[in-house]
C-alpha positions in Angstrom: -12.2 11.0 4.2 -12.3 14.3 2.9 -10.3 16.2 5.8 -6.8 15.7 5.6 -6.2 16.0 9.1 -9.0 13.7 10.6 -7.5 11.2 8.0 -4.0 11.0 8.4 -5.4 10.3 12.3 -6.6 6.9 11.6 -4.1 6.5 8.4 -0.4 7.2 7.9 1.8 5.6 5.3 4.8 4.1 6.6 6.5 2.9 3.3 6.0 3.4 -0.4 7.6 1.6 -3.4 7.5 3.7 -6.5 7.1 1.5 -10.0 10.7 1.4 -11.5 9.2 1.6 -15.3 5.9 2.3 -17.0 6.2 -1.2 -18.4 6.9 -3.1 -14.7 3.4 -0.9 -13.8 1.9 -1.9 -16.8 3.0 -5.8 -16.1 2.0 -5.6 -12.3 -1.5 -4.1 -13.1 -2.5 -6.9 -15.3 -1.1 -9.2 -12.7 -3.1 -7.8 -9.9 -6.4 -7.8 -12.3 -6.4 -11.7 -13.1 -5.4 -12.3 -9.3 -1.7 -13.0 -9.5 0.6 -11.7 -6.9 3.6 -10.4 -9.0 6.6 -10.8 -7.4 7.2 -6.9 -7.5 4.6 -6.6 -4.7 5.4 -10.3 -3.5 9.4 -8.8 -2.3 7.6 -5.5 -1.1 5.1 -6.9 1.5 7.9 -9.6 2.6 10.1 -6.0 3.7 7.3 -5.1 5.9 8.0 -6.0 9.6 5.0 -4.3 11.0 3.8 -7.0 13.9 0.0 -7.8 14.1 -0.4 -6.3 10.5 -4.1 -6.1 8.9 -3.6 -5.6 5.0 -6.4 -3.7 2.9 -6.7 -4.9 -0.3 -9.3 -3.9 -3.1 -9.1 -6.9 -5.4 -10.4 -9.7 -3.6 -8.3 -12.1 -6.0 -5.1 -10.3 -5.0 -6.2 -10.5 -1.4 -6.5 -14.3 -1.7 -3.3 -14.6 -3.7 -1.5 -12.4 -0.9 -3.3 -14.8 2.0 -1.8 -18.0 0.5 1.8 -16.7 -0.1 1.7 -14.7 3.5 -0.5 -16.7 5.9 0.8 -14.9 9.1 -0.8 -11.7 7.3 -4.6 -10.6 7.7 -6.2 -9.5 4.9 -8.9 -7.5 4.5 -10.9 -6.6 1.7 -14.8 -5.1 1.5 -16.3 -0.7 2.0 -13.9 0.2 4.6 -10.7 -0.7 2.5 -12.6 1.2 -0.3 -13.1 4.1 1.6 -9.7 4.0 2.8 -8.2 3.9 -0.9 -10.2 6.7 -1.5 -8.9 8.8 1.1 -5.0 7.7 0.2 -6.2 8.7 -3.6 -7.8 12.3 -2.3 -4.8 13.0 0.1 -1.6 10.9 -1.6 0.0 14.2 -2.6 0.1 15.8 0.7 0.7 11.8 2.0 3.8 10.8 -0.1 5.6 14.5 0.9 6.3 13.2 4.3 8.2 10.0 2.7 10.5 12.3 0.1 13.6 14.5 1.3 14.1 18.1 -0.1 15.4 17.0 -3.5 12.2 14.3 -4.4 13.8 11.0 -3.4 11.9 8.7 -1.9 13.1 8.2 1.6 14.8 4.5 2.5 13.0 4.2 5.7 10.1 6.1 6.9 10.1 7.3 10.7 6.5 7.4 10.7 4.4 4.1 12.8 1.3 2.8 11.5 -1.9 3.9 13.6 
């Protein structure tokens, strides 16, 4: 997890959806703590089209939540999705660079596939 490159060869990020305010960050994080799938992150995983898609998730509450609302979606939860989070929270900076263009922005659509 700690080598950039041998990281980003298992794990690329396809899409990211910044928080609009402090406050919807604020509201989704207590959401996601008491198990509730707020509908921020509801409308976010409905965009993905990625076929045969496994999602990591560290709260096992939000993973159950996310099972029942999305049953065609595998969810995964336990040490590898841990050590994955920790490698996206080690490596995010030099991650989220490949979704902005020059100015910052966060790009619409990502070319990057998923490994």
């Amino acid at each position: 997890m700690r080598d950039y490159s041998r990281f980003t060869a298992v794990v690329q990020f396809v899409t990211f959806s910044p928080f609009k305010t402090a406050q919807a960050a604020l509201e989704n994080l207590n959401s996601i703590t008491e198990g509730i799938l707020p509908d921020d992150l509801r409308n976010f995983i409905a965009q993905l089209t990625i076929k045969k898609m496994v999602l990591g998730v560290a709260e096992t509450k939000l993973g159950a939540a996310i099972s029942e609302c999305f049953p065609k979606i595998r969810v995964r939860a336990g040490i590898l999705v841990q050590e994955i989070t920790r490698g996206i929270r080690t490596h995010f900076y030099k991650m989220i660079k490949l979704l902005t263009d020059p100015a910052g922005n966060f790009k619409a659509h990502s070319s990057m596939q998923s490994v």
